[in-house]
Chimera marker file (.cmm) of the C-alpha trace (Angstrom):
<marker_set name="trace">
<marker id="1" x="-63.861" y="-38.898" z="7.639" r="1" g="1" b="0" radius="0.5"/>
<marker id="2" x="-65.589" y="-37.369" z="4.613" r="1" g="1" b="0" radius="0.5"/>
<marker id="3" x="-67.534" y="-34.139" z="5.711" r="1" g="1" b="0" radius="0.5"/>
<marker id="4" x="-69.827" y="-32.878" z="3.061" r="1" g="1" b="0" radius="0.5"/>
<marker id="5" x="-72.306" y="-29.651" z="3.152" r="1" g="1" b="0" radius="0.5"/>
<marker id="6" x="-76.312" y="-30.575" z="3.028" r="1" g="1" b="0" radius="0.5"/>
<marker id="7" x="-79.127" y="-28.512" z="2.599" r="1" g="1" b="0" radius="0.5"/>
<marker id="8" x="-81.648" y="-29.335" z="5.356" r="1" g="1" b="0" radius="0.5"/>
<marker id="9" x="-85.512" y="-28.274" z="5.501" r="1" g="1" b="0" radius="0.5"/>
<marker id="10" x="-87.089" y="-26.947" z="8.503" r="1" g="1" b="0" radius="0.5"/>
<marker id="11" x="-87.389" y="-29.683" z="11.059" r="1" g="1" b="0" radius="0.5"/>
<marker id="12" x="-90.045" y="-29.682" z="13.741" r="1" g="1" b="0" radius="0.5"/>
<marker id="13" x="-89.018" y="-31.640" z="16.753" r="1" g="1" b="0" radius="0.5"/>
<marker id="14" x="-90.226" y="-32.967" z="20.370" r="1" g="1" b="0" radius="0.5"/>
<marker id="15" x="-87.839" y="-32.690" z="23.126" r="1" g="1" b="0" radius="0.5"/>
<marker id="16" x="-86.330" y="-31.896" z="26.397" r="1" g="1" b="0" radius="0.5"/>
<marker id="17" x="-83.536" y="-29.455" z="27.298" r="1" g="1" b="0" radius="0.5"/>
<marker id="18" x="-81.025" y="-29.929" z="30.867" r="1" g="1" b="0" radius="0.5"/>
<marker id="19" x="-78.508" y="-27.777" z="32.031" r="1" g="1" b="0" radius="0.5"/>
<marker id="20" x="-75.142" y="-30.285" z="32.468" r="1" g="1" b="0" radius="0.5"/>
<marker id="21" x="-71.598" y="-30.803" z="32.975" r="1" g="1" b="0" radius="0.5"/>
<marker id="22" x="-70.190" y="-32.831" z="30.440" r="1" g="1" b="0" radius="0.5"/>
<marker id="23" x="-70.266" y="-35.987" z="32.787" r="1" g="1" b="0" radius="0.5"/>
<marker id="24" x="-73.654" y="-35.916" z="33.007" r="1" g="1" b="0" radius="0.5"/>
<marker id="25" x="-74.685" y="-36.052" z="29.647" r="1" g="1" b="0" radius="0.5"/>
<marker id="26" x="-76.307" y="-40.049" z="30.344" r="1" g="1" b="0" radius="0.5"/>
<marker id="27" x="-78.972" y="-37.861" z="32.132" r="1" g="1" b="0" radius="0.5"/>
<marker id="28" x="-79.814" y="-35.651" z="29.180" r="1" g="1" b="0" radius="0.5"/>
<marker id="29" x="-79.900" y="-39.732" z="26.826" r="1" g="1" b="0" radius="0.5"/>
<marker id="30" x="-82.268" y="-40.888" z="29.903" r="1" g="1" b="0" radius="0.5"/>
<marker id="31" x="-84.856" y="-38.760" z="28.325" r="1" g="1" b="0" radius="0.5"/>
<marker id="32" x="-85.100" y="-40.790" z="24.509" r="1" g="1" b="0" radius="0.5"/>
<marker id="33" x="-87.054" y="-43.508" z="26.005" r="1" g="1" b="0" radius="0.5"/>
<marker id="34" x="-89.568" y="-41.484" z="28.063" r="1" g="1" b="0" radius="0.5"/>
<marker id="35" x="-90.021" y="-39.595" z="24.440" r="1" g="1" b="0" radius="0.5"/>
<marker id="36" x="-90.360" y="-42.633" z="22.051" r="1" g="1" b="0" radius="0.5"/>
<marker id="37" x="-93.153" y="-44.287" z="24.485" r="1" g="1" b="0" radius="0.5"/>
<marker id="38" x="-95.435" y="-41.207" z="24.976" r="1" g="1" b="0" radius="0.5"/>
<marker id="39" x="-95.252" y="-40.844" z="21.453" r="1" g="1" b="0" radius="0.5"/>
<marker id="40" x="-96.192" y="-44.045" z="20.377" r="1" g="1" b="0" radius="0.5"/>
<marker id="41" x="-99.206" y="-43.844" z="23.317" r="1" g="1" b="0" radius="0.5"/>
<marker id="42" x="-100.138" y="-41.181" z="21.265" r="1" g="1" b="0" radius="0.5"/>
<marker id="43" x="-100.389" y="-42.160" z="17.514" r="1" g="1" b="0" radius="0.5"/>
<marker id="44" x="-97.600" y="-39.545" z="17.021" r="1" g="1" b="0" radius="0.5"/>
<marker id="45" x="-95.530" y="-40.720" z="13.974" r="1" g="1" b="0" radius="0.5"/>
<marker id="46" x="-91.483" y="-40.121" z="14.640" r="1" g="1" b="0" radius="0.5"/>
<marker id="47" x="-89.942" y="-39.074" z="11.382" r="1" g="1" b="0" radius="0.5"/>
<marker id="48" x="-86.574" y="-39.316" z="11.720" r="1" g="1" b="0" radius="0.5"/>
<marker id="49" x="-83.662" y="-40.619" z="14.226" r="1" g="1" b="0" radius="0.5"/>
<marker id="50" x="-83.517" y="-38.738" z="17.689" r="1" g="1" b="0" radius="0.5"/>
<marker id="51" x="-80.708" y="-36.500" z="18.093" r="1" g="1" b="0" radius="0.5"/>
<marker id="52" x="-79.054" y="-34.372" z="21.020" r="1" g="1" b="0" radius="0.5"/>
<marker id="53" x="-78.808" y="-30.747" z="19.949" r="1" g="1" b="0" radius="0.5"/>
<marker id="54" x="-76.140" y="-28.723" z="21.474" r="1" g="1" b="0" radius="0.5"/>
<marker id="55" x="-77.481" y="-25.523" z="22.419" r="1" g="1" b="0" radius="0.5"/>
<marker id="56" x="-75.139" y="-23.632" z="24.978" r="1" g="1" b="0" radius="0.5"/>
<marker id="57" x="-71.648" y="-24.611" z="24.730" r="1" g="1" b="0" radius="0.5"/>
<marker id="58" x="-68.970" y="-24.181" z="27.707" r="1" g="1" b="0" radius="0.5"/>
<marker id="59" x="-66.620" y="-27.404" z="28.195" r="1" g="1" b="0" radius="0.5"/>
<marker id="60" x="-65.381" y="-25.907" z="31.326" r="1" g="1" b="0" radius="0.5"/>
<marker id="61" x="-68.692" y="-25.212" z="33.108" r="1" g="1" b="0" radius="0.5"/>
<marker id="62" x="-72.092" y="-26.434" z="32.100" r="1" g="1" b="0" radius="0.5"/>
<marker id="63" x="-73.766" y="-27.500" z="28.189" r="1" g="1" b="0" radius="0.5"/>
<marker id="64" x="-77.300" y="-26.926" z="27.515" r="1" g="1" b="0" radius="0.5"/>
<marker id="65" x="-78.218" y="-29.623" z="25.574" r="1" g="1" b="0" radius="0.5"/>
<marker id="66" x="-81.682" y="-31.224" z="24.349" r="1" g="1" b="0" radius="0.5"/>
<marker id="67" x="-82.989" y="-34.716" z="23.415" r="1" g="1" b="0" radius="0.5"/>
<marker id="68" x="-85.231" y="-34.590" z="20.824" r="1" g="1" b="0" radius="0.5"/>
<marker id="69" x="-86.971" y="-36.649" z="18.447" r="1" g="1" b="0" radius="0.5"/>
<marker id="70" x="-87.851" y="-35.234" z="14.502" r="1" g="1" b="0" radius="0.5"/>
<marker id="71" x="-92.075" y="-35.524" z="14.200" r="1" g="1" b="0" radius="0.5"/>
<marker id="72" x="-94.495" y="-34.625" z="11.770" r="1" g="1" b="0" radius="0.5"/>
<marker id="73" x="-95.463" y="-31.464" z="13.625" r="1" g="1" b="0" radius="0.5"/>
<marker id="74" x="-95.823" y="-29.370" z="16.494" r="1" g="1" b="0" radius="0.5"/>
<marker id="75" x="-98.009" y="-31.820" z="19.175" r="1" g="1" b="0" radius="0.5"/>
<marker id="76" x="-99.531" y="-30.188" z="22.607" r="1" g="1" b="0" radius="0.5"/>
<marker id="77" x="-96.918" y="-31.573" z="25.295" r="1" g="1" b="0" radius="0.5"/>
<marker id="78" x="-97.745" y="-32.648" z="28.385" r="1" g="1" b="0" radius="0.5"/>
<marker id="79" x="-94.856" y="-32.373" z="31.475" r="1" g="1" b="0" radius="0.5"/>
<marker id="80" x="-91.373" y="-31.031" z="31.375" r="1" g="1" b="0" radius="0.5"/>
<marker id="81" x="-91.107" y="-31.247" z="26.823" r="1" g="1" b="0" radius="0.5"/>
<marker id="82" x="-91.367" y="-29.090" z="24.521" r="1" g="1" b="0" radius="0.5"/>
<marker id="83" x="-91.914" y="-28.489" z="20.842" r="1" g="1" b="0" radius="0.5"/>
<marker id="84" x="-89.666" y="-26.508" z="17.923" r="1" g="1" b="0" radius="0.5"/>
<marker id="85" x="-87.978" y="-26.456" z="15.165" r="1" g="1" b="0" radius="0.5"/>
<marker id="86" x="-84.770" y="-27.467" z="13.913" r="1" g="1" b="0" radius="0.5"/>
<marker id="87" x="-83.564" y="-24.254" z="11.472" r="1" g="1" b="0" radius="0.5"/>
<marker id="88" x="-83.446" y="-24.709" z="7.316" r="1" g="1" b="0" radius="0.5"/>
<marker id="89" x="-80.159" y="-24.070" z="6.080" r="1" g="1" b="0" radius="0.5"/>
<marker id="90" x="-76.857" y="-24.796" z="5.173" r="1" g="1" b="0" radius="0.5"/>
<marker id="91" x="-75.191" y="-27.774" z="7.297" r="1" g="1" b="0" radius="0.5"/>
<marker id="92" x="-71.951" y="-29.683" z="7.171" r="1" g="1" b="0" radius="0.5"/>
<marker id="93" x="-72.133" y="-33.193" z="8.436" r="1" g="1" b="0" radius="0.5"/>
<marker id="94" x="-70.213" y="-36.763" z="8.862" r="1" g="1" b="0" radius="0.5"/>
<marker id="95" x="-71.130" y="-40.359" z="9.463" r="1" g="1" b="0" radius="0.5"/>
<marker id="96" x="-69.500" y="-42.317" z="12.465" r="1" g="1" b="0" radius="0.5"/>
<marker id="97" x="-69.547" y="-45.528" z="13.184" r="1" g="1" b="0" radius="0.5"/>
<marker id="98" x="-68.049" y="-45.777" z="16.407" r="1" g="1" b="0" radius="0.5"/>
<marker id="99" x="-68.191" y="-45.447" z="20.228" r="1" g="1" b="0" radius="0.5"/>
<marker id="100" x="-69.157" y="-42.816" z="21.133" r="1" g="1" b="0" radius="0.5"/>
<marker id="101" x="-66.719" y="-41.891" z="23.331" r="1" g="1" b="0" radius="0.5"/>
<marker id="102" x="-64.712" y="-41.125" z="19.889" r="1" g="1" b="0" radius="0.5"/>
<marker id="103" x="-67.433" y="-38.156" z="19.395" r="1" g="1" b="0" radius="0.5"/>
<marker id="104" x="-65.049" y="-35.836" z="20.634" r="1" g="1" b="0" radius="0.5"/>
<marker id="105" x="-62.260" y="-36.151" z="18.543" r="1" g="1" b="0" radius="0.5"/>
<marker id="106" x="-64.463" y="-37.250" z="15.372" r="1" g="1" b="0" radius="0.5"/>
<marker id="107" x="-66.153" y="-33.104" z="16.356" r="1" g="1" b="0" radius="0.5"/>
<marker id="108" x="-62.460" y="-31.774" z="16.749" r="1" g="1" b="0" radius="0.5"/>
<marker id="109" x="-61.771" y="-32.934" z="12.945" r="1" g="1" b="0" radius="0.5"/>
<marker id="110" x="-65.043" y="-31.436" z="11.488" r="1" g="1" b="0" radius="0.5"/>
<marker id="111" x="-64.750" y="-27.967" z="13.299" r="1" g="1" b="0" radius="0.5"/>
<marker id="112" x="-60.640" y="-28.263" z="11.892" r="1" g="1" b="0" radius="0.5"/>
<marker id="113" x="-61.790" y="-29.126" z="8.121" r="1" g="1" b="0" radius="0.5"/>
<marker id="114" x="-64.346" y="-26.547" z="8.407" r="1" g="1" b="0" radius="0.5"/>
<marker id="115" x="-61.863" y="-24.175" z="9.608" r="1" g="1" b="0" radius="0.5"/>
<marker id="116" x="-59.375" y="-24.707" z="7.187" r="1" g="1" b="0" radius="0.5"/>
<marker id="117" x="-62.158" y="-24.097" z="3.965" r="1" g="1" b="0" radius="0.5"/>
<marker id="118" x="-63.220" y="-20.903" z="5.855" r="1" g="1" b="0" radius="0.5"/>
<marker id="119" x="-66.635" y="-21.798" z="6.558" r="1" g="1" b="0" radius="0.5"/>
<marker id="120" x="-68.605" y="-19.930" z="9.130" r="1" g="1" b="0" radius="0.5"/>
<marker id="121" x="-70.970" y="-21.542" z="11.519" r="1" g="1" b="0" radius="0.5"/>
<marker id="122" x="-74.052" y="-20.436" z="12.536" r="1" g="1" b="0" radius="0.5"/>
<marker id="123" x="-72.772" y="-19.945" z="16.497" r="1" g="1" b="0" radius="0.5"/>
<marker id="124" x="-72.519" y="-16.775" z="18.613" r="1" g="1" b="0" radius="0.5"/>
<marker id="125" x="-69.700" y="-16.406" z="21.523" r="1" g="1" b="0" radius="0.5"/>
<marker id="126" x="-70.965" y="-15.286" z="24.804" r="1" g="1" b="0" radius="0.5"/>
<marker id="127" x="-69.357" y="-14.930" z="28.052" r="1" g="1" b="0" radius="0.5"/>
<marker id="128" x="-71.109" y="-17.855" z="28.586" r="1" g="1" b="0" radius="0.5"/>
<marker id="129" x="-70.665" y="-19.598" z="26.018" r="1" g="1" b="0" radius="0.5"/>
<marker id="130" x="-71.061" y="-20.287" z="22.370" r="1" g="1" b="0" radius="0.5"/>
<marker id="131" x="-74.969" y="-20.298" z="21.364" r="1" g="1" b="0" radius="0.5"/>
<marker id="132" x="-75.530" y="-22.471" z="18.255" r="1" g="1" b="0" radius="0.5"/>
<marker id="133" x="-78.380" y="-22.480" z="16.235" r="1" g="1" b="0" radius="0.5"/>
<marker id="134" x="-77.645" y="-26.268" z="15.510" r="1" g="1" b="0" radius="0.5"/>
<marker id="135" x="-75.089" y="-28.764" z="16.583" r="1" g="1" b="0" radius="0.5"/>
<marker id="136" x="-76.608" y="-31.757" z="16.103" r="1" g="1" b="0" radius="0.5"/>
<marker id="137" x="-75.809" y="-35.718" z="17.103" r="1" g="1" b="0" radius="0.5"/>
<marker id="138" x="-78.240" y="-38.001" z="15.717" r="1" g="1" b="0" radius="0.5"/>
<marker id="139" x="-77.912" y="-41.307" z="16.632" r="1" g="1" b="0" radius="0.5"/>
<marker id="140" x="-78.512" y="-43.749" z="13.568" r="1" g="1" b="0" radius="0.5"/>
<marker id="141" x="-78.149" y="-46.939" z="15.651" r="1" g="1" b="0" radius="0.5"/>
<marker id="142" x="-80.710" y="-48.734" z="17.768" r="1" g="1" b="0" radius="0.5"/>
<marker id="143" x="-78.833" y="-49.709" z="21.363" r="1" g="1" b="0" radius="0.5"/>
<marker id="144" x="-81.594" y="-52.248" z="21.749" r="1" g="1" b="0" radius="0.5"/>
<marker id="145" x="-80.445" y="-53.723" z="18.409" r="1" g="1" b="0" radius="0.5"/>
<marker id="146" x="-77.319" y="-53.476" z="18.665" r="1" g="1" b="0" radius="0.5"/>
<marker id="147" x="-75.370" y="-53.589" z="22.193" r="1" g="1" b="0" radius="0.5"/>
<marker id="148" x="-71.740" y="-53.268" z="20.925" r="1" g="1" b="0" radius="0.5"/>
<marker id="149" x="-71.081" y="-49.457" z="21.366" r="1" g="1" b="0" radius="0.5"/>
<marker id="150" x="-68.208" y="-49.962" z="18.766" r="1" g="1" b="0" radius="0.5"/>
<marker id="151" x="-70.573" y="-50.374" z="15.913" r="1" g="1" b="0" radius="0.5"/>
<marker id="152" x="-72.980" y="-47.418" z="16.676" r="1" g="1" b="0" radius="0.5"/>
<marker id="153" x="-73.374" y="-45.038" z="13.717" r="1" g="1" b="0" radius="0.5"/>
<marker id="154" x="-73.755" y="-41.404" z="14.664" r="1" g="1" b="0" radius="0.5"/>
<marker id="155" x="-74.061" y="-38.460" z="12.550" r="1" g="1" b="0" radius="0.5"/>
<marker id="156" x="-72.983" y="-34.990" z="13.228" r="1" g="1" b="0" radius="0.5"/>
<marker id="157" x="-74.827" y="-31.758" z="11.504" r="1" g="1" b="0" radius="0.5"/>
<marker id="158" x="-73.671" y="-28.475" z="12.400" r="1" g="1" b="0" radius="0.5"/>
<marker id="159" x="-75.415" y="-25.643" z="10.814" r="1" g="1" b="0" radius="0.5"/>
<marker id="160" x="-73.631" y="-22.819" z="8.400" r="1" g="1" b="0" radius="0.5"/>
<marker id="161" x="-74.120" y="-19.596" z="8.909" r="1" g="1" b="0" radius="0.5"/>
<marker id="162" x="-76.015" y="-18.568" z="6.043" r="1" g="1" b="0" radius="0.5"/>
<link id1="1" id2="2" r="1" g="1" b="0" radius="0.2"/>
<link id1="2" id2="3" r="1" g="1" b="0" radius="0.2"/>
<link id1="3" id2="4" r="1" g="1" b="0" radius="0.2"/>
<link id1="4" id2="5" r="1" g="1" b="0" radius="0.2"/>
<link id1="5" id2="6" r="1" g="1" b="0" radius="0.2"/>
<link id1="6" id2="7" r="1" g="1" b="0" radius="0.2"/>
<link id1="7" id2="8" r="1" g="1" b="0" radius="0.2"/>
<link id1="8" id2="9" r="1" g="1" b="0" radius="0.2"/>
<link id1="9" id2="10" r="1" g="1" b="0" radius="0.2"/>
<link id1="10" id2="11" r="1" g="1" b="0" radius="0.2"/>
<link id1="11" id2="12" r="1" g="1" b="0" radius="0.2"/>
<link id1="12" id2="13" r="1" g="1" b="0" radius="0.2"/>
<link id1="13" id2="14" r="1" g="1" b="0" radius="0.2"/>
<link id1="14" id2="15" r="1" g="1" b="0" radius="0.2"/>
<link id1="15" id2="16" r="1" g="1" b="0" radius="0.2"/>
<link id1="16" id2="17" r="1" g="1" b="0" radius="0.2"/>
<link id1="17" id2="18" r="1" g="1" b="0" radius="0.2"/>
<link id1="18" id2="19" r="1" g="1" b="0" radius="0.2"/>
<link id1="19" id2="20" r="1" g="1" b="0" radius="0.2"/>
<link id1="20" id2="21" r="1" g="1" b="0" radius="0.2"/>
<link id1="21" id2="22" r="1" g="1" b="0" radius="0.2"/>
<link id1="22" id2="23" r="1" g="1" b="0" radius="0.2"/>
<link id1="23" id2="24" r="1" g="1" b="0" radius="0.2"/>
<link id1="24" id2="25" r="1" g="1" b="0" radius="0.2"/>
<link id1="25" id2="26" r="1" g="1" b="0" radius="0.2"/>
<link id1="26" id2="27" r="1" g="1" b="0" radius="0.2"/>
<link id1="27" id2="28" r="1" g="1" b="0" radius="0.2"/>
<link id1="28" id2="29" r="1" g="1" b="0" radius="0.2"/>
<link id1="29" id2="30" r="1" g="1" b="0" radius="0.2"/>
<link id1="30" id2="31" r="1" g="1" b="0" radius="0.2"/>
<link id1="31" id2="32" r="1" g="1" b="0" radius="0.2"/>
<link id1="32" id2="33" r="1" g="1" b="0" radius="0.2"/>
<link id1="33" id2="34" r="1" g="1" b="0" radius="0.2"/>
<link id1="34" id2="35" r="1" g="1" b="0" radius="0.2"/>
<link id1="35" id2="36" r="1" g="1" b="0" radius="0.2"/>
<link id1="36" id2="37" r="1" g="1" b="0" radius="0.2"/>
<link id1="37" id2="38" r="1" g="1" b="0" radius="0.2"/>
<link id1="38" id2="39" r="1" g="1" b="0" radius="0.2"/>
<link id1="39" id2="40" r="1" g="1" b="0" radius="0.2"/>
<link id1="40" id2="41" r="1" g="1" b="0" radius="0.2"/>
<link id1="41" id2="42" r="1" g="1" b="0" radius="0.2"/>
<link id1="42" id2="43" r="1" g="1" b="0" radius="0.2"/>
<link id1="43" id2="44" r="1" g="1" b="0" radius="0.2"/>
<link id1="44" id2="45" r="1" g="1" b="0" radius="0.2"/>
<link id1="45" id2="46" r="1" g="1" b="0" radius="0.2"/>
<link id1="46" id2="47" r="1" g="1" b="0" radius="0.2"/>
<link id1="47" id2="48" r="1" g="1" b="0" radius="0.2"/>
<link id1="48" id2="49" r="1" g="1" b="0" radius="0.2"/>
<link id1="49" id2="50" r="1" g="1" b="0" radius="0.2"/>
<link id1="50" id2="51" r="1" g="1" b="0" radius="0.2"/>
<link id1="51" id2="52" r="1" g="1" b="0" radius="0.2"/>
<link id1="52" id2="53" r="1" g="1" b="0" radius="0.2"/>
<link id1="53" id2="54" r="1" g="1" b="0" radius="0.2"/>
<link id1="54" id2="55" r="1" g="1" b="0" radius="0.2"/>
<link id1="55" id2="56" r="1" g="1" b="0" radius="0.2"/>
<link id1="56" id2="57" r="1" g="1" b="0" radius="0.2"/>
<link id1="57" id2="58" r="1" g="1" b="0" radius="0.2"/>
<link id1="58" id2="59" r="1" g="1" b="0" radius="0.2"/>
<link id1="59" id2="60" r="1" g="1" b="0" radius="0.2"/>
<link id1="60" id2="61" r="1" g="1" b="0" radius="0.2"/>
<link id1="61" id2="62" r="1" g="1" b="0" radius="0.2"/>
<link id1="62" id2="63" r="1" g="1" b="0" radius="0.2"/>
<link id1="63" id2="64" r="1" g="1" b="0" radius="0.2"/>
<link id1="64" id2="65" r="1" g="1" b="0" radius="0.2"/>
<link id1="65" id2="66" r="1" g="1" b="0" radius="0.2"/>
<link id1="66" id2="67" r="1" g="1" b="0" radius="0.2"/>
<link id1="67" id2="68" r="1" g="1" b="0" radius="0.2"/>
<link id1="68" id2="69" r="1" g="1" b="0" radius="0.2"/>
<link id1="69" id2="70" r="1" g="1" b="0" radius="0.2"/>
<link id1="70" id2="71" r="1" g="1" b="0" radius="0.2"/>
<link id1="71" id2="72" r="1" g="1" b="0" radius="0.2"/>
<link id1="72" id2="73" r="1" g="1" b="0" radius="0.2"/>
<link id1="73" id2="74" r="1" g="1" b="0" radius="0.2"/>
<link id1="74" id2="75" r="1" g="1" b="0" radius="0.2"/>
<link id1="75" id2="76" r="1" g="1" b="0" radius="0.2"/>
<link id1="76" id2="77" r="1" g="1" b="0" radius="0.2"/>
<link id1="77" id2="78" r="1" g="1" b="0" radius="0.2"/>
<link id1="78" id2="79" r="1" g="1" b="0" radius="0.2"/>
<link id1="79" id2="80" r="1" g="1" b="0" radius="0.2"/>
<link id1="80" id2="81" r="1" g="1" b="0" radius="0.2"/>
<link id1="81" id2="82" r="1" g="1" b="0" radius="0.2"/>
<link id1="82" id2="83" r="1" g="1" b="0" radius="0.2"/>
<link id1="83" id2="84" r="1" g="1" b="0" radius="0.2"/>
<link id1="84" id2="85" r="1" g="1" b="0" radius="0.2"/>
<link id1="85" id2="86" r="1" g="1" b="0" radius="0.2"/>
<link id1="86" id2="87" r="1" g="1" b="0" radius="0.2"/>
<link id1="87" id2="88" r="1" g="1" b="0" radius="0.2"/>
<link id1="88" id2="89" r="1" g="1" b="0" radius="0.2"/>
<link id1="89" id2="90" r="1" g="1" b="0" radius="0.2"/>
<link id1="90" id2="91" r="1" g="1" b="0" radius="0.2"/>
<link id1="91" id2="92" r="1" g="1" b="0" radius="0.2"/>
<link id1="92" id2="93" r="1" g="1" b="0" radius="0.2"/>
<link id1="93" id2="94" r="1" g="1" b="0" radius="0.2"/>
<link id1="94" id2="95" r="1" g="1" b="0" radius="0.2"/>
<link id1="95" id2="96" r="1" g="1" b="0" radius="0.2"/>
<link id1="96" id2="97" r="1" g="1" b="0" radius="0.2"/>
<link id1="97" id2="98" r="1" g="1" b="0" radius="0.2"/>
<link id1="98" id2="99" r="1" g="1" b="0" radius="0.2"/>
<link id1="99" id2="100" r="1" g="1" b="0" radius="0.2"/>
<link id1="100" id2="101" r="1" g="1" b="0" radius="0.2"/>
<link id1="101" id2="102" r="1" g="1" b="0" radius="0.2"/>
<link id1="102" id2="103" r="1" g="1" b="0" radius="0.2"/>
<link id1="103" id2="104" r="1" g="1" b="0" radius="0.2"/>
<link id1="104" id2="105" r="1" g="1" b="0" radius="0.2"/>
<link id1="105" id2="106" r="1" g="1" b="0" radius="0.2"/>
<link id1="106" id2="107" r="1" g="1" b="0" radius="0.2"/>
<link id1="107" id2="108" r="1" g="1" b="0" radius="0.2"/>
<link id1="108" id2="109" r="1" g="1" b="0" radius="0.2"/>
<link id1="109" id2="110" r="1" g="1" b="0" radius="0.2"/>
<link id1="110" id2="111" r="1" g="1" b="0" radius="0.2"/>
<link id1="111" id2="112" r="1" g="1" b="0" radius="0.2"/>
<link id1="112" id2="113" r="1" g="1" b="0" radius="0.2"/>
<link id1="113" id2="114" r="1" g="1" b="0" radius="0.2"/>
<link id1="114" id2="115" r="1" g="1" b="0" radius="0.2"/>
<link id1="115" id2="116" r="1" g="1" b="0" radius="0.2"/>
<link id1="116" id2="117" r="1" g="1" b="0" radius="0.2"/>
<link id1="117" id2="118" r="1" g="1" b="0" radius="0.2"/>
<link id1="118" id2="119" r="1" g="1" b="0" radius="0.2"/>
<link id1="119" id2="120" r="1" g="1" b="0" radius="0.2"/>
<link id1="120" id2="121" r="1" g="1" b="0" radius="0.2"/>
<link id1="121" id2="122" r="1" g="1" b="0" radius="0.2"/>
<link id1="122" id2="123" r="1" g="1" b="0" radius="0.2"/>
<link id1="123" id2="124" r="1" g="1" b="0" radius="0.2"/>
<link id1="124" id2="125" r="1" g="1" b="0" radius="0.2"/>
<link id1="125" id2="126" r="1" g="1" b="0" radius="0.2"/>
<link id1="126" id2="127" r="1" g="1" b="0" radius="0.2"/>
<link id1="127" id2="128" r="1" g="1" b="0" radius="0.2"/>
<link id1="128" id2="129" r="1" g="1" b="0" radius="0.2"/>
<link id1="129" id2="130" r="1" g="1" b="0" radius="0.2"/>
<link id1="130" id2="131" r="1" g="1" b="0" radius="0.2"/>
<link id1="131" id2="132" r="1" g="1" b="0" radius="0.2"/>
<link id1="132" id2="133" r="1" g="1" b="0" radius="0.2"/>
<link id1="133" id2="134" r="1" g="1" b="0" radius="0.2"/>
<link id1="134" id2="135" r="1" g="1" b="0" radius="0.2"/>
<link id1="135" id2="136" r="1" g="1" b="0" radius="0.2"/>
<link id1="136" id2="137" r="1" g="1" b="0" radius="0.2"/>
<link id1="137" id2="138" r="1" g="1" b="0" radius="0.2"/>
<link id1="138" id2="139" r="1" g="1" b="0" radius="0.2"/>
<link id1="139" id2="140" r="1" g="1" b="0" radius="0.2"/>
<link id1="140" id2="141" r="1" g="1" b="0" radius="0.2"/>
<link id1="141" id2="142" r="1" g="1" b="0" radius="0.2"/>
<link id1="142" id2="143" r="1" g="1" b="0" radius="0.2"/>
<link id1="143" id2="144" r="1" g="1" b="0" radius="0.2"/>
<link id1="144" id2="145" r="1" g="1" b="0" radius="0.2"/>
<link id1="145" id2="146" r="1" g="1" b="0" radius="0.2"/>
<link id1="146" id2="147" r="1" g="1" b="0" radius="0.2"/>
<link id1="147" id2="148" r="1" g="1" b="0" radius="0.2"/>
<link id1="148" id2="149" r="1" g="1" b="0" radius="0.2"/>
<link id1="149" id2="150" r="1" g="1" b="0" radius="0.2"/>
<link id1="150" id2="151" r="1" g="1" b="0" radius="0.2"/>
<link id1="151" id2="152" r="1" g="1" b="0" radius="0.2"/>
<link id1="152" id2="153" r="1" g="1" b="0" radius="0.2"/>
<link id1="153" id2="154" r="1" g="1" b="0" radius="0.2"/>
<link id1="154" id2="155" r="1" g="1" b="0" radius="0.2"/>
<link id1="155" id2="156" r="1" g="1" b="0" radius="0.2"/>
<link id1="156" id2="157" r="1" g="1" b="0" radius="0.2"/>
<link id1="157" id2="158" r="1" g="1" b="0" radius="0.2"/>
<link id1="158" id2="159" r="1" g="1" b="0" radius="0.2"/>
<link id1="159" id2="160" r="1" g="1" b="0" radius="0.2"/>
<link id1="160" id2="161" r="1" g="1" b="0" radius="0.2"/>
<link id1="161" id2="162" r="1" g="1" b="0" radius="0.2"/>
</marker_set>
């Protein structure tokens, strides 16, 4: 595991946001396909690989998490998505090529390195929660290409404070 700090640029974004327990996350995924087809109905040009952005954070109780997919620019949205924007900034982040079951641990190791180089991430604790700005997975492999969930490359971007 190499982590490295990025610069990122604004990124505007369709998606849509659920309310889970961690075993339900499959629910929140269920929503990429939906997303990729009404955007290709519509001409809408994807610009980058979709991602699941970790908004609310409370391993004991619920995640609110999104699906979303990178795009050109804000696009009216019909039904339950929405359009915004991923924040510029600062953002440590790691390739794995895995399953992602090993997301877990491969996040444990990145907040640890982070930890230990005293960098600050862009997060607030609530008695809810911790509220991120952006915790990102973006998922770099096709499942449709590739079926072996031990090859699937996944990168993690979680924004710095600045």
């Amino acid at each position: 595991m190499e982590p490295t700090i990025v610069q990122r640029p604004e990124q505007p974004y369709i998606g849509r946001r659920e309310s889970i327990a961690m075993t339900e996350f499959a629910r929140v995924a269920d929503h990429l396909p939906t997303m990729f087809a009404d955007l290709a109905d519509r001409g809408v040009p994807v610009t980058g690989a979709p991602f699941f952005r970790y908004r609310e954070i409370d391993m004991a109780a619920e995640m609110v998490i999104e699906a979303g997919i990178p795009i050109a620019g804000p696009v009216e949205v019909d039904g339950p998505g929405f359009t915004d924007t991923l924040p510029a900034g600062r953002y440590v982040t790691v390739a794995h090529i895995g399953h992602p079951d090993e997301l877990m641990a491969v996040t444990a190791r990145l907040l640890d390195w982070a930890q230990a180089r005293d960098l600050t991430w862009d997060m607030t604790p609530t008695p809810t929660g911790e509220i991120w700005a952006s915790r990102l997975e973006m998922l770099m492999t096709n499942p449709a290409e590739q079926p072996d969930m031990h090859k699937w490359e996944t990168v993690l971007l979680f924004k710095l404070a600045d």
